[in-house]
mmCIF file as gemmi writes it, N, C-alpha and C atoms, coordinates in Angstrom:
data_model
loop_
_atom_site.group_PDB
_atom_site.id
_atom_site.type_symbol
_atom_site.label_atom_id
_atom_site.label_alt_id
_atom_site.label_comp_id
_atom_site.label_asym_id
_atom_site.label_entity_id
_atom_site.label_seq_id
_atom_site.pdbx_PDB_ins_code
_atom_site.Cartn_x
_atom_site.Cartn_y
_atom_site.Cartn_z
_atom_site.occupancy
_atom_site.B_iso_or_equiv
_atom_site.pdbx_formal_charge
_atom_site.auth_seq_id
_atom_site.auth_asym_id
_atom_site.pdbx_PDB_model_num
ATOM 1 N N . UNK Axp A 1 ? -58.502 -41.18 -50.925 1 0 ? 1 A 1
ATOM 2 C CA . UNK Axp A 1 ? -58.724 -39.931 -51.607 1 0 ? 1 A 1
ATOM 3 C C . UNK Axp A 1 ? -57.838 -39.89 -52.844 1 0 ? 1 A 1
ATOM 4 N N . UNK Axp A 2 ? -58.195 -39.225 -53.935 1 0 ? 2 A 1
ATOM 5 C CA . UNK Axp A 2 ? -57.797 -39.282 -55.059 1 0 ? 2 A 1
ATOM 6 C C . UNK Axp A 2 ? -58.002 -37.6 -55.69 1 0 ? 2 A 1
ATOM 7 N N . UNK Axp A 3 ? -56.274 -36.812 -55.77 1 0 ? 3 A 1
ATOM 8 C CA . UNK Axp A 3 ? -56.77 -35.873 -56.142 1 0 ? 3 A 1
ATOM 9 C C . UNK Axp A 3 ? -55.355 -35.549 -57.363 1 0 ? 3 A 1
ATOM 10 N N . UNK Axp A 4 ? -55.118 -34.518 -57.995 1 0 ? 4 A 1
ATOM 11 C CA . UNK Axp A 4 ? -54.38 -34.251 -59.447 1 0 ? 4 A 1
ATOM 12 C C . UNK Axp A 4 ? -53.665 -33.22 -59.259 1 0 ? 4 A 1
ATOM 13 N N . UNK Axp A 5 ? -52.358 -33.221 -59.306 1 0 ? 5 A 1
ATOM 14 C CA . UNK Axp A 5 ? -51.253 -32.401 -59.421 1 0 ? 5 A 1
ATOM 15 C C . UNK Axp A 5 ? -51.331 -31.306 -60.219 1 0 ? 5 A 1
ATOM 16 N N . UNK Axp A 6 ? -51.466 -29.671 -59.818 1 0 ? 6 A 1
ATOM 17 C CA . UNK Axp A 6 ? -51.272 -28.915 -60.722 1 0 ? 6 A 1
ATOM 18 C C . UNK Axp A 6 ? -49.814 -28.188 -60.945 1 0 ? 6 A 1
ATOM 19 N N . UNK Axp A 7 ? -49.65 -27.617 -61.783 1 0 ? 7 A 1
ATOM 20 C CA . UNK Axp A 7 ? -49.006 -26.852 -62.104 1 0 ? 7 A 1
ATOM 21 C C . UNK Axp A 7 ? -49.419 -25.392 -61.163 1 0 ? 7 A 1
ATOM 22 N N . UNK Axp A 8 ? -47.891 -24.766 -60.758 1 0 ? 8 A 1
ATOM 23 C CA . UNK Axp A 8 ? -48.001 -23.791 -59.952 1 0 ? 8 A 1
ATOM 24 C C . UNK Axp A 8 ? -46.531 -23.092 -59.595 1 0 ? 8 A 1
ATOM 25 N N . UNK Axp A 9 ? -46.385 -22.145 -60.816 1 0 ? 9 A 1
ATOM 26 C CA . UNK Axp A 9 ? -44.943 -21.371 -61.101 1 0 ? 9 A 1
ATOM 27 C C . UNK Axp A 9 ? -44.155 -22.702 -62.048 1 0 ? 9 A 1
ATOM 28 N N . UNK Axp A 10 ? -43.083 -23.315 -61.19 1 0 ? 10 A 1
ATOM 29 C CA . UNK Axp A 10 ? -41.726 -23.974 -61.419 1 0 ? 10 A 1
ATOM 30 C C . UNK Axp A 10 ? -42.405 -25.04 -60.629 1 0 ? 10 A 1
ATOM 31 N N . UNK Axp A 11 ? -42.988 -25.175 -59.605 1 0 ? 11 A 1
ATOM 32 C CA . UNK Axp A 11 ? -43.397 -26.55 -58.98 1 0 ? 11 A 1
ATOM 33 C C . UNK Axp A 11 ? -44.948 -27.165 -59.81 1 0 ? 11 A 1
ATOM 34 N N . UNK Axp A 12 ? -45.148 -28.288 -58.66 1 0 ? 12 A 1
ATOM 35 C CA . UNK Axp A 12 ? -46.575 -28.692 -58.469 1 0 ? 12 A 1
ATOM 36 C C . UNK Axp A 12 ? -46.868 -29.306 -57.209 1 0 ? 12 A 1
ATOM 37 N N . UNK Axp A 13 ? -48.317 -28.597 -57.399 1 0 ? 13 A 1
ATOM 38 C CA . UNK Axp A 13 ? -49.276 -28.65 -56.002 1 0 ? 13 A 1
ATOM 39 C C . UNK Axp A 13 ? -50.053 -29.399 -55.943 1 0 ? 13 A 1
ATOM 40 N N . UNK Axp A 14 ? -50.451 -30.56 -54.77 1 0 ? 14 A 1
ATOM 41 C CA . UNK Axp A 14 ? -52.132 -30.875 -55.072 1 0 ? 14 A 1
ATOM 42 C C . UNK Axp A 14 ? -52.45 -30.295 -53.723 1 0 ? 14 A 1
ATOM 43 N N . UNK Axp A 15 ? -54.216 -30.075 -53.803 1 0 ? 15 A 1
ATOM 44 C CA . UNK Axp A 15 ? -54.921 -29.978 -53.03 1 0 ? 15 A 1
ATOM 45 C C . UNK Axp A 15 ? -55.547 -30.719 -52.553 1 0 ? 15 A 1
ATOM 46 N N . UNK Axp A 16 ? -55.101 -30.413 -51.041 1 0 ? 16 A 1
ATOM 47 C CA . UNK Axp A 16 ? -55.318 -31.938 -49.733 1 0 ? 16 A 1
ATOM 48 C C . UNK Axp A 16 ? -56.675 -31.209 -49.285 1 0 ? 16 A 1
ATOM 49 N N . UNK Axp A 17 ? -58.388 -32.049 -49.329 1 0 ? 17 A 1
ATOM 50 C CA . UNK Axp A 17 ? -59.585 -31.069 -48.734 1 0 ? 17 A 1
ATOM 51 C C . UNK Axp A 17 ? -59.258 -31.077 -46.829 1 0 ? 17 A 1
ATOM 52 N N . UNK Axp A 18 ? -60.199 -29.812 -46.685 1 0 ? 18 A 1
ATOM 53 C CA . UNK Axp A 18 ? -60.275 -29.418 -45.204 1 0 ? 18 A 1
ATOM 54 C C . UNK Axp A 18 ? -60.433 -30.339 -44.273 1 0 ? 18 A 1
ATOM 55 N N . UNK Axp A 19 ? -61.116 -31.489 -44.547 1 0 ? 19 A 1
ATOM 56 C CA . UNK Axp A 19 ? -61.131 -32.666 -43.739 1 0 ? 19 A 1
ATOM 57 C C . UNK Axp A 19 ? -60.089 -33.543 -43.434 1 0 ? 19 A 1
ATOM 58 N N . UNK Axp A 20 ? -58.912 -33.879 -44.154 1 0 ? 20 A 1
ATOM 59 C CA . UNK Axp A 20 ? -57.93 -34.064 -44.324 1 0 ? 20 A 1
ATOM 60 C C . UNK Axp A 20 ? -57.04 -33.395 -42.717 1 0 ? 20 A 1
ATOM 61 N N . UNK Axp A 21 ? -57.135 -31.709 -43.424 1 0 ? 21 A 1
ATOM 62 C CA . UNK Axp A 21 ? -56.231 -30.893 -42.521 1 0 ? 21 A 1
ATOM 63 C C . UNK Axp A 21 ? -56.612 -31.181 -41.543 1 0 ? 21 A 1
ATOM 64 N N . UNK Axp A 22 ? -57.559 -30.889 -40.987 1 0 ? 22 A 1
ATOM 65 C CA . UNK Axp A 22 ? -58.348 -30.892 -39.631 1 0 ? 22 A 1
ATOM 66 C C . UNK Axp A 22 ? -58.19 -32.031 -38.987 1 0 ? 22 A 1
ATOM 67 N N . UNK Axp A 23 ? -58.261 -33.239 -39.443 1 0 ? 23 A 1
ATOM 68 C CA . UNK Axp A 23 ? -57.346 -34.677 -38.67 1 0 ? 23 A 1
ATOM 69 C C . UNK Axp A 23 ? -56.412 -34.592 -38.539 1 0 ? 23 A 1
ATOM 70 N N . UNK Axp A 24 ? -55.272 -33.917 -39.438 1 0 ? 24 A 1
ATOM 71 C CA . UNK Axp A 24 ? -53.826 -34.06 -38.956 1 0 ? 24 A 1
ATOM 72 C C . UNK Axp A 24 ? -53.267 -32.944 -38.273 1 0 ? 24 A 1
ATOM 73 N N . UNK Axp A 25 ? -54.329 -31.711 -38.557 1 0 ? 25 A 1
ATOM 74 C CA . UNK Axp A 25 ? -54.143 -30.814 -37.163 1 0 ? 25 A 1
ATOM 75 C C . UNK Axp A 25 ? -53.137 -29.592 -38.425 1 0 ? 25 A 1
ATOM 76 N N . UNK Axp A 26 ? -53.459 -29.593 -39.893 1 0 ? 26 A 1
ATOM 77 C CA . UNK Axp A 26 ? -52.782 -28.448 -40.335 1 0 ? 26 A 1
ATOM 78 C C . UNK Axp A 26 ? -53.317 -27.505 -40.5 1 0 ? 26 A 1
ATOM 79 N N . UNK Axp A 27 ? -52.819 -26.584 -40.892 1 0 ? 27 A 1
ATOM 80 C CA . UNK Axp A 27 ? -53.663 -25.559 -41.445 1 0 ? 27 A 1
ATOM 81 C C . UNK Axp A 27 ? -52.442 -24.964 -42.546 1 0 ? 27 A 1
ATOM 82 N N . UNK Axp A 28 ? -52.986 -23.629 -42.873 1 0 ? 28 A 1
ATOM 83 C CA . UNK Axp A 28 ? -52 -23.155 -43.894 1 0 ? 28 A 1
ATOM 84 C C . UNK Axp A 28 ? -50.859 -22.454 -43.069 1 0 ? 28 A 1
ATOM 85 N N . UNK Axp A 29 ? -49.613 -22.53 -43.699 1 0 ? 29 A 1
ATOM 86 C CA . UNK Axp A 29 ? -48.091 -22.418 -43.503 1 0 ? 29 A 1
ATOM 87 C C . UNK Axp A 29 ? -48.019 -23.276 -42.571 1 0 ? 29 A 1
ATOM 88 N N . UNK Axp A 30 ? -48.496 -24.833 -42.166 1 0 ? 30 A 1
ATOM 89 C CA . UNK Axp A 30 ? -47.934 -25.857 -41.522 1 0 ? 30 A 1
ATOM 90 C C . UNK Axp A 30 ? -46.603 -26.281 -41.927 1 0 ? 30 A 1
ATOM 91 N N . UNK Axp A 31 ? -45.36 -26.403 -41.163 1 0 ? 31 A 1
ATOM 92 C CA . UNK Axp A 31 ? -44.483 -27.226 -41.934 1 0 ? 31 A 1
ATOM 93 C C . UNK Axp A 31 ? -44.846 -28.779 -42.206 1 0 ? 31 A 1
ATOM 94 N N . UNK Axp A 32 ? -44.47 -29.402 -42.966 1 0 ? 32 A 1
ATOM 95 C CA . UNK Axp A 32 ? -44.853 -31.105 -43.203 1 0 ? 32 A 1
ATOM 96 C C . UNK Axp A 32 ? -43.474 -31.297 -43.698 1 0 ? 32 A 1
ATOM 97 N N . UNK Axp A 33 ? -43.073 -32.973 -43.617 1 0 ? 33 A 1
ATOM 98 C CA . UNK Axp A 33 ? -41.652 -33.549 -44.126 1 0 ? 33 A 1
ATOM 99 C C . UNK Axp A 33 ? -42.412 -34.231 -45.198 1 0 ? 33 A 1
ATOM 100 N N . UNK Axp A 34 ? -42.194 -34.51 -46.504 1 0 ? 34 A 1
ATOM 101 C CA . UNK Axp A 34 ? -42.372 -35.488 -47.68 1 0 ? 34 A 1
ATOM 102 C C . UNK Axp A 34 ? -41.065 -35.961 -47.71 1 0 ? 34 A 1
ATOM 103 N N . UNK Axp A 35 ? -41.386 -37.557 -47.701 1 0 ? 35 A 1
ATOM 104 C CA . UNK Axp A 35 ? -40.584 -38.792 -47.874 1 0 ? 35 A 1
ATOM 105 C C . UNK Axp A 35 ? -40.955 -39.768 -48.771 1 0 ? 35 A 1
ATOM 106 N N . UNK Axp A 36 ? -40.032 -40.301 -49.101 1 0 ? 36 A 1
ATOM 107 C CA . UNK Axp A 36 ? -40.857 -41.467 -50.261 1 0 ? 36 A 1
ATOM 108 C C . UNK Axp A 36 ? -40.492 -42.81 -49.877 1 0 ? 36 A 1
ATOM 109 N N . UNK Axp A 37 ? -41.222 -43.706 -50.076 1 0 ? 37 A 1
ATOM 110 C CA . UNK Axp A 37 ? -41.432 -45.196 -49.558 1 0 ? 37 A 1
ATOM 111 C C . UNK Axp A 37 ? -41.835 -45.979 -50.192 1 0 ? 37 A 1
ATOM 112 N N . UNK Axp A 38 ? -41.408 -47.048 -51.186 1 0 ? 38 A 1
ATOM 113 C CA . UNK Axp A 38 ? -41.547 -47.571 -51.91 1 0 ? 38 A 1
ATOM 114 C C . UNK Axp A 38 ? -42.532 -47.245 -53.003 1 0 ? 38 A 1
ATOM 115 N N . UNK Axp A 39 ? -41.765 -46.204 -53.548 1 0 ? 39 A 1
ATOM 116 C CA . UNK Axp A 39 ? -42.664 -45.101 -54.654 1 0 ? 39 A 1
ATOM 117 C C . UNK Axp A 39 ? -43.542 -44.125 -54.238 1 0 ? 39 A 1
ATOM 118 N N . UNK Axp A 40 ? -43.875 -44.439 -53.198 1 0 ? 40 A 1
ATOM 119 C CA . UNK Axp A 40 ? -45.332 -43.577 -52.684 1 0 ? 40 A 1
ATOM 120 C C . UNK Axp A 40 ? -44.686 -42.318 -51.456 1 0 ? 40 A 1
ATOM 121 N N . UNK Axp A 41 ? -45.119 -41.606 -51.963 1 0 ? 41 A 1
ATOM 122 C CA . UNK Axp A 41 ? -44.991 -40.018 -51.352 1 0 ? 41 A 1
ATOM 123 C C . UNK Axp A 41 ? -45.533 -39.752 -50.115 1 0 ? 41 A 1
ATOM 124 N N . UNK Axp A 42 ? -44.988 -40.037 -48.62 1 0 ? 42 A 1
ATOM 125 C CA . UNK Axp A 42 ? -46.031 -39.675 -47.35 1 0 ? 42 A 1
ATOM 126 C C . UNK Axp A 42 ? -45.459 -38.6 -47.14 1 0 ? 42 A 1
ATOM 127 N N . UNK Axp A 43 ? -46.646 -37.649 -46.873 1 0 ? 43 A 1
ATOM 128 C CA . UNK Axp A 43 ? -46.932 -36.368 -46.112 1 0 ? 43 A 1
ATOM 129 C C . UNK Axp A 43 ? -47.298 -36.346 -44.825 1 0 ? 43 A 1
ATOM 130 N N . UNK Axp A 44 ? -45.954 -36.028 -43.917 1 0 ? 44 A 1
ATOM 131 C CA . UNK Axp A 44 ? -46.143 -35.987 -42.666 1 0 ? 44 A 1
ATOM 132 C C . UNK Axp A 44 ? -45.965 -34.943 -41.999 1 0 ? 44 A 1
ATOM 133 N N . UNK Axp A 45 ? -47.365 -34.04 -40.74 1 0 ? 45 A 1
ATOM 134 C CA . UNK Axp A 45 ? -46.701 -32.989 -39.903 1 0 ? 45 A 1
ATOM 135 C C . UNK Axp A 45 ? -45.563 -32.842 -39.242 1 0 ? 45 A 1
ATOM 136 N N . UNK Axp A 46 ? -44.821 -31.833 -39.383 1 0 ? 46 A 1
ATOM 137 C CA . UNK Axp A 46 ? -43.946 -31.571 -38.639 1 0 ? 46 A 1
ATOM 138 C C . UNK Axp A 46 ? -43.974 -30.541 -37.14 1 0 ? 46 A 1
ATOM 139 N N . UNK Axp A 47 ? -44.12 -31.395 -35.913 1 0 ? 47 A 1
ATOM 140 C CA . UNK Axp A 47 ? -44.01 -30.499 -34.678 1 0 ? 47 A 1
ATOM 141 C C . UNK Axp A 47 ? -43.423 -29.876 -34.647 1 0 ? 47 A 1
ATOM 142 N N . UNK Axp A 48 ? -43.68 -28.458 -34.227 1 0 ? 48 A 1
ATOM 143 C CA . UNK Axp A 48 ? -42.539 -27.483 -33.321 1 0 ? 48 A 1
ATOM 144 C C . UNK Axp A 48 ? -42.105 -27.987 -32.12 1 0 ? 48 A 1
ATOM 145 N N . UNK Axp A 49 ? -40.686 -26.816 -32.227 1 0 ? 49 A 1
ATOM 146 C CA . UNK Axp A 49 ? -40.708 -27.468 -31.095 1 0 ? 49 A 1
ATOM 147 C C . UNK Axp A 49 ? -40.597 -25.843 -30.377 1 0 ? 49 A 1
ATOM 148 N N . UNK Axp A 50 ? -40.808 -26.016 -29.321 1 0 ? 50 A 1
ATOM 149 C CA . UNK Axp A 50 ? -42.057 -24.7 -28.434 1 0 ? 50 A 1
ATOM 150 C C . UNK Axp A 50 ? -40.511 -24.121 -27.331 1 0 ? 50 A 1
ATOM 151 N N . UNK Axp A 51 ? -40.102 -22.847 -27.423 1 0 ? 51 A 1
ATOM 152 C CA . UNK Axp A 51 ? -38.977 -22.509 -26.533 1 0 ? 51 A 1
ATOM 153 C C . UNK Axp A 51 ? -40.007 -21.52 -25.446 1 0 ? 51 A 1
ATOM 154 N N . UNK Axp A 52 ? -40.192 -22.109 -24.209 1 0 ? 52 A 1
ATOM 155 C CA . UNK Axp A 52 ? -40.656 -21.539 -23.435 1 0 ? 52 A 1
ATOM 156 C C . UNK Axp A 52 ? -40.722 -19.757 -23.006 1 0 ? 52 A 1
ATOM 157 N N . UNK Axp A 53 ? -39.649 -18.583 -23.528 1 0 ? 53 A 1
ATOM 158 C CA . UNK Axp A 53 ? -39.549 -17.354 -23.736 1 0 ? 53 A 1
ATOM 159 C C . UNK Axp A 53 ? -40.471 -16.961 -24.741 1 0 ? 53 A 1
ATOM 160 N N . UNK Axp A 54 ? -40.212 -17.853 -25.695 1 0 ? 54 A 1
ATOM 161 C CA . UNK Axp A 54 ? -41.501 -17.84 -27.537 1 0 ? 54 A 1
ATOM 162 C C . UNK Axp A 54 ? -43.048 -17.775 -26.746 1 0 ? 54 A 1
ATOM 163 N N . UNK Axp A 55 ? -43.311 -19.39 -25.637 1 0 ? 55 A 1
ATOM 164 C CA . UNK Axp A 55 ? -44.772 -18.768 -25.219 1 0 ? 55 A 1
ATOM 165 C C . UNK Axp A 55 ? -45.012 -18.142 -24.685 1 0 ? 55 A 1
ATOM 166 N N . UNK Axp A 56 ? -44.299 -16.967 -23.664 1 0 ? 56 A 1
ATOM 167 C CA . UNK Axp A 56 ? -44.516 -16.222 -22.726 1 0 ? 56 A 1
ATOM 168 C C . UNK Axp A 56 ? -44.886 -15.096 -23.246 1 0 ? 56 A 1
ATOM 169 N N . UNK Axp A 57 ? -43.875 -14.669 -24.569 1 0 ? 57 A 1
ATOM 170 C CA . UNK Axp A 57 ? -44.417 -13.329 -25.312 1 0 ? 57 A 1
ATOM 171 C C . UNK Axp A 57 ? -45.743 -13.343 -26.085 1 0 ? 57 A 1
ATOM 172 N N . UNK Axp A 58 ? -46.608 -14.376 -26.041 1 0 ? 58 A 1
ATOM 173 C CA . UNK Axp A 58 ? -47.397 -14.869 -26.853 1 0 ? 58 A 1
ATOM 174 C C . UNK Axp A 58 ? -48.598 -14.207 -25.825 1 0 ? 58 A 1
ATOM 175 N N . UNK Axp A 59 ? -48.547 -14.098 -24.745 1 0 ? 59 A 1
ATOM 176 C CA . UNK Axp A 59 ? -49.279 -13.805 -23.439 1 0 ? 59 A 1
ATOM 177 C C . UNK Axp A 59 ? -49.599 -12.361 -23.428 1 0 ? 59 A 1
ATOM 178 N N . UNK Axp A 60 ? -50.677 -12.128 -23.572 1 0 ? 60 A 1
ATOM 179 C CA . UNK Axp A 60 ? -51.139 -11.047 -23.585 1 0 ? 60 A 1
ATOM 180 C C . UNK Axp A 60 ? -52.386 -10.616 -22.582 1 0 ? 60 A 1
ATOM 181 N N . UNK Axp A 61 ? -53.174 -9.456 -22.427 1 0 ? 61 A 1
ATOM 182 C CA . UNK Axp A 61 ? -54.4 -8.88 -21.724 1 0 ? 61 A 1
ATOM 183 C C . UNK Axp A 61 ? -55.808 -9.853 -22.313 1 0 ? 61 A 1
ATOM 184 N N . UNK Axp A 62 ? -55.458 -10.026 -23.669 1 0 ? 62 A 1
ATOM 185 C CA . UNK Axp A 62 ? -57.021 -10.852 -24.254 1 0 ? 62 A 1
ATOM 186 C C . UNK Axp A 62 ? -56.617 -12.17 -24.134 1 0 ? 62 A 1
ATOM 187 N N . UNK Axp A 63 ? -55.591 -12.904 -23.604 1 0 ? 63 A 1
ATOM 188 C CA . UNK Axp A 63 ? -55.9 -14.492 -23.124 1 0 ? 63 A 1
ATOM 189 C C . UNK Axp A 63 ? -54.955 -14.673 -22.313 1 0 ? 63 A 1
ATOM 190 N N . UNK Axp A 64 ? -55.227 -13.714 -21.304 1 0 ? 64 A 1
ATOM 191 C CA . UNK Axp A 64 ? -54.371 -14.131 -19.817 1 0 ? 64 A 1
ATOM 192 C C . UNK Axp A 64 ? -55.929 -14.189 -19.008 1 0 ? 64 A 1
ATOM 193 N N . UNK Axp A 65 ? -55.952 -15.503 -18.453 1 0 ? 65 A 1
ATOM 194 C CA . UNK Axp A 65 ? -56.978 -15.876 -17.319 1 0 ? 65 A 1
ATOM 195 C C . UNK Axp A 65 ? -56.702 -15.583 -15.889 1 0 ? 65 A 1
ATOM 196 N N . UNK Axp A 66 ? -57.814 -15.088 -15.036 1 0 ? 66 A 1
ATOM 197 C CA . UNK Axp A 66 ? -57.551 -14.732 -14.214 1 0 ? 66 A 1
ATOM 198 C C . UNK Axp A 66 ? -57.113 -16.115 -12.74 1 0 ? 66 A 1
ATOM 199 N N . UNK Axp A 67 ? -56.827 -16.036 -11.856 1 0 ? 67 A 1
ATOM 200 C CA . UNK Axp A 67 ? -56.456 -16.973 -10.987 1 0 ? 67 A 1
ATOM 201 C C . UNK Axp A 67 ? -57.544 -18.126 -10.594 1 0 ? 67 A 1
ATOM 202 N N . UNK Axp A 68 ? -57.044 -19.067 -10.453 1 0 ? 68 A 1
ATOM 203 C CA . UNK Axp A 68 ? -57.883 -20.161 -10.279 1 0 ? 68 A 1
ATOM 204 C C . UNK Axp A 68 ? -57.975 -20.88 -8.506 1 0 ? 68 A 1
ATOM 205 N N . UNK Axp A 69 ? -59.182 -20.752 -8.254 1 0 ? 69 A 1
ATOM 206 C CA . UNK Axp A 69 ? -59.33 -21.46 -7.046 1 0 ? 69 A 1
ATOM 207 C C . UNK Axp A 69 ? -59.659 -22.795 -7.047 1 0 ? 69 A 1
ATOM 208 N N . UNK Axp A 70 ? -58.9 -23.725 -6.447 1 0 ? 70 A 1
ATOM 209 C CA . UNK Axp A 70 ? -58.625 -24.956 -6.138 1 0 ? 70 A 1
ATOM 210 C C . UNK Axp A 70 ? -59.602 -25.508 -4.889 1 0 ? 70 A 1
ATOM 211 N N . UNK Axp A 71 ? -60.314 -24.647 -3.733 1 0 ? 71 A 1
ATOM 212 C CA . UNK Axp A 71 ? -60.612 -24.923 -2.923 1 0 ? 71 A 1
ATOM 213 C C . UNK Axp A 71 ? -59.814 -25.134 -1.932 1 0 ? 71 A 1
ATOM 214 N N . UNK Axp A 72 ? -60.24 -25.553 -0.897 1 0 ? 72 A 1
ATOM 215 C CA . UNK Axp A 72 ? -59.384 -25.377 0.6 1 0 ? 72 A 1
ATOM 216 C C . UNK Axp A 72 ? -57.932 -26.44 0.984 1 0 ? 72 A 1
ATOM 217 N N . UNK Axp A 73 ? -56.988 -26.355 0.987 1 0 ? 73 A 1
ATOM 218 C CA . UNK Axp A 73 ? -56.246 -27.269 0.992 1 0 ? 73 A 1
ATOM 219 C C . UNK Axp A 73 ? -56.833 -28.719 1.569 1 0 ? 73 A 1
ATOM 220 N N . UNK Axp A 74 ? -55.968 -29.983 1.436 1 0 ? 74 A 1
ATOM 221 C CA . UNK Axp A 74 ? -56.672 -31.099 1.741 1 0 ? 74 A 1
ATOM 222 C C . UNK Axp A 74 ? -55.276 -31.683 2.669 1 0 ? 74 A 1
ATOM 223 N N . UNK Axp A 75 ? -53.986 -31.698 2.706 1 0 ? 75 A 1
ATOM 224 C CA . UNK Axp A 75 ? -53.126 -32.065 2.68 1 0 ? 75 A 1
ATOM 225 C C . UNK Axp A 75 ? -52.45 -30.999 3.493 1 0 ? 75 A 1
ATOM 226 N N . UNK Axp A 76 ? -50.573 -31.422 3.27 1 0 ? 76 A 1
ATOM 227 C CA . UNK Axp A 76 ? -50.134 -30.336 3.862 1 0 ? 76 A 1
ATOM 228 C C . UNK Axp A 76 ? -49.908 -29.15 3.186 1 0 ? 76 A 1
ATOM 229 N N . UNK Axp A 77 ? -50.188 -28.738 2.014 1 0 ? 77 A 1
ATOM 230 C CA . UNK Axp A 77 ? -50.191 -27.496 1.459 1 0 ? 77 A 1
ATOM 231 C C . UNK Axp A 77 ? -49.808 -26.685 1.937 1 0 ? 77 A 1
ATOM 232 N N . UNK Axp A 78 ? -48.949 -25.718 1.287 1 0 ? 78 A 1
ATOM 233 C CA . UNK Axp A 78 ? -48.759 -24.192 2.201 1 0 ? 78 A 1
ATOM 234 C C . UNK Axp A 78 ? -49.187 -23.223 1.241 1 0 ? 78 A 1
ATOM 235 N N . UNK Axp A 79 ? -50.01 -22.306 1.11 1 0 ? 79 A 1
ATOM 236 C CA . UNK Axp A 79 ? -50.113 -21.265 0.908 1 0 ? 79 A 1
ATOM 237 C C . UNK Axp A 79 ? -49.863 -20.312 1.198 1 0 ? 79 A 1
């Protein structure tokens, strides 16, 4: 892919297309690290990292699922 640096305030931007994002899993306000490597500029995602209290408040009435049945124990299970 081949695309052109604009001007934008004090920096510059290029625009990476939607197909792009969607393989590397960004979207907009992704963090990414830029590094440079023998001249050349890689753009890489940056994972969160996920504090288990952060997903719990995330839990709400519109995507809390209700209980899941497994079927009859097979083993020694205790229920």
């Amino acid at each position: 892919m081949e695309t052109t640096f604009k001007k934008w305030g004090k920096s510059l931007v290029i625009r990476i297309p939607g197909a792009y994002c969607r393989q590397s899993g960004m979207i907009e306000g992704s963090k990414v690290a830029v590094s440079l490597e023998n001249g050349a500029q890689i753009i890489t995602p940056v994972k969160g990292k996920y504090e288990l209290e952060e997903l719990l408040l995330q839990v709400n009435d519109d995507n809390l699922h209700g209980e899941i049945h497994y079927g009859e124990p097979k083993g020694r299970e205790i229920w």
